[in-house]
C-alpha angles and dihedrals in degrees: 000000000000112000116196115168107185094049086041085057085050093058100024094113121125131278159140126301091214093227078146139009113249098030126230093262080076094054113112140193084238092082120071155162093303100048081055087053092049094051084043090061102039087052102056088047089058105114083246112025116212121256116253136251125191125209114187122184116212092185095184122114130167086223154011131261111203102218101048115109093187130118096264132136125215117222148125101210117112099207098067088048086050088051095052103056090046087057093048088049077061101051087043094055095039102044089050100057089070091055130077117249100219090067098104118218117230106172126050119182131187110202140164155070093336108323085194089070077088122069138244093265100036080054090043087051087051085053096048094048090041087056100048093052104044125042106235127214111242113283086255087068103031121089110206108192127179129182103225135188118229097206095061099041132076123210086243090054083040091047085051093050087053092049096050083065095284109153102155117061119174112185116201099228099157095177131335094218109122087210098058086035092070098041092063091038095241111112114186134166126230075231100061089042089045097053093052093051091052088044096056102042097042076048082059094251116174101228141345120211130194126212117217131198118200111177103053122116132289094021123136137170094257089044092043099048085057095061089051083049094058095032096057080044083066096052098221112186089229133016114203111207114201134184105229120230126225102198103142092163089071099029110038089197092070080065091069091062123079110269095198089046087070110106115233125242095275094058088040087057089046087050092049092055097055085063092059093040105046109032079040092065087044092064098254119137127230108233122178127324108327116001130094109200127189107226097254107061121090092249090068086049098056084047099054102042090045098248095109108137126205117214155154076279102048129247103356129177085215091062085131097065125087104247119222120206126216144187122020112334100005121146118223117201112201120166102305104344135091120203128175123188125234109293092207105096088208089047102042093053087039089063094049093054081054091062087239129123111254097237124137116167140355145133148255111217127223139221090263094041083054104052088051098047084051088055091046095043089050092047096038099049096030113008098230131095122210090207086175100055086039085055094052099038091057099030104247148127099249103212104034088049088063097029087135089067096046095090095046086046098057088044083062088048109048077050089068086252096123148334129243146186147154086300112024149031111194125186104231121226083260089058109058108089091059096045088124091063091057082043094059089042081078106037102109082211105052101097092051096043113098107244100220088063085077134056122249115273096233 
């Protein structure tokens, strides 16, 4: 991995991650629960209907961490909890009636939030009702996936989930140095996250993940390479490297954390660098934008035989499927529409006691919304365009289609960041890092998104 500095400050602006196209800046409160239906319906009419994913948000958490930008509510009553998961029975139920139940669902995932506020039997309750209103693929052929917390787990809890059909864990472990712990307000041991990771895979589990933050306070190279150090020591199947976003003007809690702590860009790049080093010495390989896989998991798979998806979860090996969101926030997938539920918790429930779908905003894609999401899908999961076979498949002329990019992309060329001709157009390994950058080249609502809406590239 090429890593140039000075050419990285030049292109360090802020900008989308792509997990969809258009983005969610472009959802808006005109579409609504009818234009979902409509997409439901066409779908299962199509000669061979999509599998399914299910994405399920548990929001609640017992505290805040200070950095997390995600829909979640902070809270220790159990009857809001209670009430939420009456209300999601609901949305399961009533979600699953529109579609047919011979489409099969490949791909379960548990978000939040912290999906483990809840305990072994409510999440074995999700599962059952889950299970009565969708018709699941064999086990062989499922992923179950849940996002756990290490500090409110125990390896006997992580050993049951397992044991419920589990076989994806991702633990959010951000940075094991006690100095930038307490600045984000999340402490955790080596030894909590150490004891989940032994419970689940003696349990049999497919694949543990780890999530990493550079950026924080506090973090420097020489911090930051510990906590690779004790985190290859743990053998995780993925790590998942995230920049993290100071953007207190649209998340208060950021607030609590010291501003001037915050390294600068030079320090996050270096930072940047240590993960390819040294996960790279460790065998892992570096996938998308993000992500560093060891070759044996099914994500390194998807990458090598060119079926790596890019979705609202991430990189995914189910990218086929039409995702359906659940619970408050969630975003559902379904052909060409995007469709979020309400992110309020009170107004989300308020709309199912209505009868009504909880849907409050989305987004029907056009032709030209879905010739651009097929050139960022194919940058973002494999670095490479066919512009030849996208030319056919839509029925353009390619390059004269996008005759406007054409200027800022030989810029980037002529920066070592890719390589392009009549057929093709390929990220470098120079350009990598700033895959996002050619990706924005070809997002018809770049120049009219407000920057600051996105977090920095770099």
């Amino acid at each position: 991995m090429a890593f140039d500095s000075e050419l990285v400050a030049r292109y360090d602006t802020h900008g989308p991650r792509y997990t969809s196209y258009p983005t969610a800046a472009q959802f808006h409160a005109g579409f609504g629960t009818a234009h979902y239906l409509e997409a439901v319906e066409a779908s299962n009419d199509e000669p061979i209907p999509r599998d399914l994913s299910l994405y399920v948000h548990l929001p609640f958490c017992n505290s805040a961490c200070w950095y997390c930008a995600c829909h979640r509510s902070i809270t220790h009553r159990d009857d809001r909890a209670r009430s939420y998961l009456s209300a999601l029975y609901e949305e399961i139920v009533r979600k699953a009636a529109h579609f047919d139940r011979d489409r099969l669902v490949r791909q379960l995932h548990f978000g939040g939030g912290t999906p483990t506020f809840y305990s072994l039997q409510e999440l074995a309750d999700i599962l059952r009702i889950l299970a009565r209103a969708f018709s699941f693929a064999p086990s062989r052929d499922c992923e179950l996936g849940i996002e756990i917390d290490p500090r409110s787990v125990s390896p006997e809890e992580a050993r049951d989930l397992a044991r419920l059909g589990f076989d994806r864990f991702s633990l959010g472990v951000q940075d094991f140095d006690p100095r930038v712990q307490r600045a984000i307000n999340r402490r955790q041991s080596i030894g909590q996250v150490r004891g989940i990771v032994d419970a689940v895979r003696k349990a049999g589990a497919g694949s543990v993940s780890f999530d990493l933050i550079y950026g924080l306070p506090h973090q420097t190279p020489q911090r930051f390479a510990r906590t690779l150090k004790l985190v290859a020591a743990l053998q995780p199947d993925r790590v998942s490297v995230y920049a993290y976003a100071h953007m207190p003007e649209r998340f208060p809690l950021q607030s609590l954390m010291p501003a001037d702590a915050l390294p600068d860009s030079a320090t996050r790049l270096r930072m940047l660098q240590l993960c390819h080093e040294y996960l790279g010495a460790e065998g892992y390989r570096a996938i998308g934008l993000d992500h560093f896989v060891r070759p044996s998991d099914p994500l390194m798979r998807a990458f090598e035989n060119g079926t790596l998806q890019r979705n609202f979860q991430g990189y995914s090996t189910h990218g086929g499927c039409d995702l359906i969101g659940l619970g408050a926030s969630a975003i559902s997938s379904i052909g060409d529409v995007y469709a979020q539920n309400e992110t309020d918790i009170r107004r989300w429930q308020a709309t199912l006691q209505t009868g009504e779908l909880p849907i409050a905003r989305g987004l029907r894609l056009n032709a030209d919304d879905r010739l651009r999401r097929d050139v960022i899908q194919d940058l973002m999961c494999r670095g490479h365009v066919d512009t030849a076979a996208v030319a056919a498949e839509h029925g353009l002329d390619f390059w004269r289609y996008f005759a406007d990019a054409l200027a800022p992309l030989e810029a980037m060329s002529e920066d070592g960041l890719l390589v392009m001709d009549a057929g093709s157009l390929r990220i470098t390994e120079k350009g990598r890092l700033l895959m996002r950058n050619v990706a924005m080249v070809f997002d018809a609502y770049a120049a009219t998104s407000p920057q600051k809406r996105f977090s920095q590239v770099i």
